[in-house]
C-alpha positions as CSV (number, residue, x, y, z in Angstrom):
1,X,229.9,155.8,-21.3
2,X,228.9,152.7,-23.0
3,X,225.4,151.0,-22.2
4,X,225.1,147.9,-22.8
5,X,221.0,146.9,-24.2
6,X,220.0,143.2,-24.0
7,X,216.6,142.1,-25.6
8,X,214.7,138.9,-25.8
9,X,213.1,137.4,-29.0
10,X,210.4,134.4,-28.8
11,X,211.3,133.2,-32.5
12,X,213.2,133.6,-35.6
13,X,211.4,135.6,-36.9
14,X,211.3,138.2,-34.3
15,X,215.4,138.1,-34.5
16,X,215.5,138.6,-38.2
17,X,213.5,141.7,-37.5
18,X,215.7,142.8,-34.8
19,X,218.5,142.3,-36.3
20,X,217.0,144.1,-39.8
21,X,216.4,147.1,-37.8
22,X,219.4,147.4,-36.0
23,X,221.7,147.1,-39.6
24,X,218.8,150.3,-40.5
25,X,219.4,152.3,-37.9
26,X,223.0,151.7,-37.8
27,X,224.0,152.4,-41.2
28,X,221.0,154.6,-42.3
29,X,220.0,152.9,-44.8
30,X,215.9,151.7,-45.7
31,X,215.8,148.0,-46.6
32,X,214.6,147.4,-50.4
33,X,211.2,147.0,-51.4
34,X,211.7,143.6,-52.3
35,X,213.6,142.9,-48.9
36,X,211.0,144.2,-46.9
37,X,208.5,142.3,-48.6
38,X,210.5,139.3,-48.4
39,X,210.8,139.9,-44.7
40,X,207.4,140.2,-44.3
41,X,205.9,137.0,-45.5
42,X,208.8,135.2,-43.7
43,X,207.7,137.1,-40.1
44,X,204.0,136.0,-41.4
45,X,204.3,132.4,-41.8
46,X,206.8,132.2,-38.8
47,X,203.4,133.7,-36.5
48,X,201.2,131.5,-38.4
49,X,203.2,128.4,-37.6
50,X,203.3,128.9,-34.0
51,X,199.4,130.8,-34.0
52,X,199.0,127.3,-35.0
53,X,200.5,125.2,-33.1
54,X,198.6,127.3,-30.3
55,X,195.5,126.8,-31.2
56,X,196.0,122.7,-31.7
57,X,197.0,122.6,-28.3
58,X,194.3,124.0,-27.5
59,X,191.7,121.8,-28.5
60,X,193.7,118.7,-28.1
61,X,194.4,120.0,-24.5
62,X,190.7,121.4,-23.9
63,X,188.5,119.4,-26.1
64,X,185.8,119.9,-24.1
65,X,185.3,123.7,-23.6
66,X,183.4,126.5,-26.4
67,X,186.7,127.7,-27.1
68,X,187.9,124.7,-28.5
69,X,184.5,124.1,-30.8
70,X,184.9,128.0,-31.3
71,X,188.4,127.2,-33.0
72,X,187.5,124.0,-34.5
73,X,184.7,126.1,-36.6
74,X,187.6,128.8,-37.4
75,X,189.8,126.0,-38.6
76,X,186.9,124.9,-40.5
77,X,186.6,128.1,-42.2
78,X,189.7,128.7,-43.3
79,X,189.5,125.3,-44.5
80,X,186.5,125.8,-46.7
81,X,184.7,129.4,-46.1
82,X,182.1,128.6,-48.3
83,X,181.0,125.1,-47.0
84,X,181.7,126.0,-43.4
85,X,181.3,129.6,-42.9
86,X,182.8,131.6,-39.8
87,X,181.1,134.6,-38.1
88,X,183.9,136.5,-37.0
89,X,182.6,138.0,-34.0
90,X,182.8,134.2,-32.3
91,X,187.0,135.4,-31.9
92,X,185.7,138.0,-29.3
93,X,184.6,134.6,-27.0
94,X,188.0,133.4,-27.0
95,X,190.7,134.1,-24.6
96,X,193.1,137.1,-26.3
97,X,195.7,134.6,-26.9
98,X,193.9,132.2,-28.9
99,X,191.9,135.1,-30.8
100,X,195.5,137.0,-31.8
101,X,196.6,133.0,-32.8
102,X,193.7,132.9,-35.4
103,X,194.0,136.4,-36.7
104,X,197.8,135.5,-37.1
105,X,196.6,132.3,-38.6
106,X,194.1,134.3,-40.8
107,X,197.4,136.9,-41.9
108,X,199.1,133.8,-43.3
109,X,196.0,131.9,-45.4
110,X,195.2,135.5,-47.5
111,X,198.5,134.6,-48.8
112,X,196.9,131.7,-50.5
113,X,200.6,129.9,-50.2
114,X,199.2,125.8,-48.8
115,X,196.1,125.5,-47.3
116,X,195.1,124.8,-43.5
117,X,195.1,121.0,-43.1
118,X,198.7,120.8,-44.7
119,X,200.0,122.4,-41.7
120,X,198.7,120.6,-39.0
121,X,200.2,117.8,-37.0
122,X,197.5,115.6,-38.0
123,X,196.9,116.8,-41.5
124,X,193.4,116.1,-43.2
125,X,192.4,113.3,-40.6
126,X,192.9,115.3,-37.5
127,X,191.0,118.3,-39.1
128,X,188.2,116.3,-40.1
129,X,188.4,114.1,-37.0
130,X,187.4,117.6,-34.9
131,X,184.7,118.6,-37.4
132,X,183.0,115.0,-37.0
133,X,183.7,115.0,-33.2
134,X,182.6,118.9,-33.0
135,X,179.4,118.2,-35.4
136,X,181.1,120.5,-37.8
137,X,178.8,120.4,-41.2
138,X,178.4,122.4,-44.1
139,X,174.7,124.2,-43.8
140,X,172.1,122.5,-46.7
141,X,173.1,124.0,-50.3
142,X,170.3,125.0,-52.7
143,X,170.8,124.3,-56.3
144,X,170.9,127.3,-59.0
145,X,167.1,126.8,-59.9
146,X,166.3,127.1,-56.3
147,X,168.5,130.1,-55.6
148,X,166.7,131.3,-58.4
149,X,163.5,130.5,-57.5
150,X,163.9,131.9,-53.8
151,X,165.2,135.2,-55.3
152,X,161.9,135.6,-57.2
153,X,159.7,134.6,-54.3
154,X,161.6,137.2,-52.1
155,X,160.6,139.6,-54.8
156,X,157.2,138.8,-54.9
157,X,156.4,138.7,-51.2
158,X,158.7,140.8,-49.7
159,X,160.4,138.8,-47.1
160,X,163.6,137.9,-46.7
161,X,165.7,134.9,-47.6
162,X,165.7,133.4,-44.3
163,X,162.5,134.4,-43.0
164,X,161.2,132.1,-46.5
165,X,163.7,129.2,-45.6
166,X,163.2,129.3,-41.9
167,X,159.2,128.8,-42.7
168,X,159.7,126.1,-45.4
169,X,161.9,124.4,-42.8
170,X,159.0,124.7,-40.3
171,X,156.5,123.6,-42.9
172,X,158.7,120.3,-43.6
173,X,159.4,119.2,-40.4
174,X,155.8,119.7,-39.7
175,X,154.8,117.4,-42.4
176,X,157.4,114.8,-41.7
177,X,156.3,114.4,-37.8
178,X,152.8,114.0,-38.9
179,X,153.9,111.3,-41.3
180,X,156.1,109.7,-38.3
181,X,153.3,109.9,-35.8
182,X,150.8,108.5,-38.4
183,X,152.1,105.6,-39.7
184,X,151.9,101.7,-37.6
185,X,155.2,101.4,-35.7
């Protein structure tokens, strides 16, 4: 009796596969190292491309909702971790779809192969264009001699990096509204 077995692939990708493991199992032989590797990466980028294009139309299409800020700060991240840092735990607000986009997304940039705003329909402008419009900014930077200075002071007093910052903040504001209210307008 022959059966006849149809099955539906969403991309390129998912048909190389297919197709990969169909030649396997019907000739019984394990693709290469190298081939699978090579296979790999090309499945990777093929679910980064479209995890992208996902998540662009989903701020251009919901600009005004948390998710879309949510991804905008992702994007962000990946753009520069450092000057625009990411908690990961904002991907369990988003809808499963758009949190499986940016882990695909995030699969891909470990790679190190071209970096975010290369890939996007707008490049550099529209990712920058969402960080000004989402008020997207790097958090303040402290030179070397104040890291170092802060690192001493936590030392000597026993409190935490933030709890010293957060009260310097405090004490600065403080001192600035005083100034404002003080002086002839």
């Amino acid at each position: 009796m022959k059966k006849i077995l149809n099955l539906q692939v969403s991309n390129e990708a998912e048909a190389r596969e297919l197709q990969e493991a169909w030649e396997e199992i019907v000739s019984g032989k394990k693709l290469s190292r190298a081939e699978a590797l090579e296979h790999a990466t090309e499945t990777v980028m093929e679910r980064a491309r479209l995890a992208l294009e996902i998540i662009e139309t989903a701020i251009r299409d919901n600009p005004t909702t948390g998710q879309a800020g949510r991804l905008v700060r992702f994007l962000a991240g990946v753009y520069n971790g450092e000057d625009y840092p990411f908690v990961l735990t904002e991907l369990r607000a988003l809808d499963t779809e758009l949190a499986n986009a940016c882990l695909d997304y995030l699969n891909y940039d470990r790679l190190a192969k071209r970096e975010v705003h290369h890939h996007l329909a707008g490049g550099d402008r529209a990712l920058h264009g969402w960080m000004k419009d989402y008020g997207v900014e790097p958090p303040p930077h402290l030179t070397q001699v104040q890291r170092k200075d802060l690192a001493q002071l936590t030392e000597q007093t026993g409190h935490d990096e933030d709890e010293l910052l957060g009260e310097a903040i405090h004490l600065l504001l403080d001192k600035y509204k005083r100034k404002a209210s003080s002086s002839p307008r």
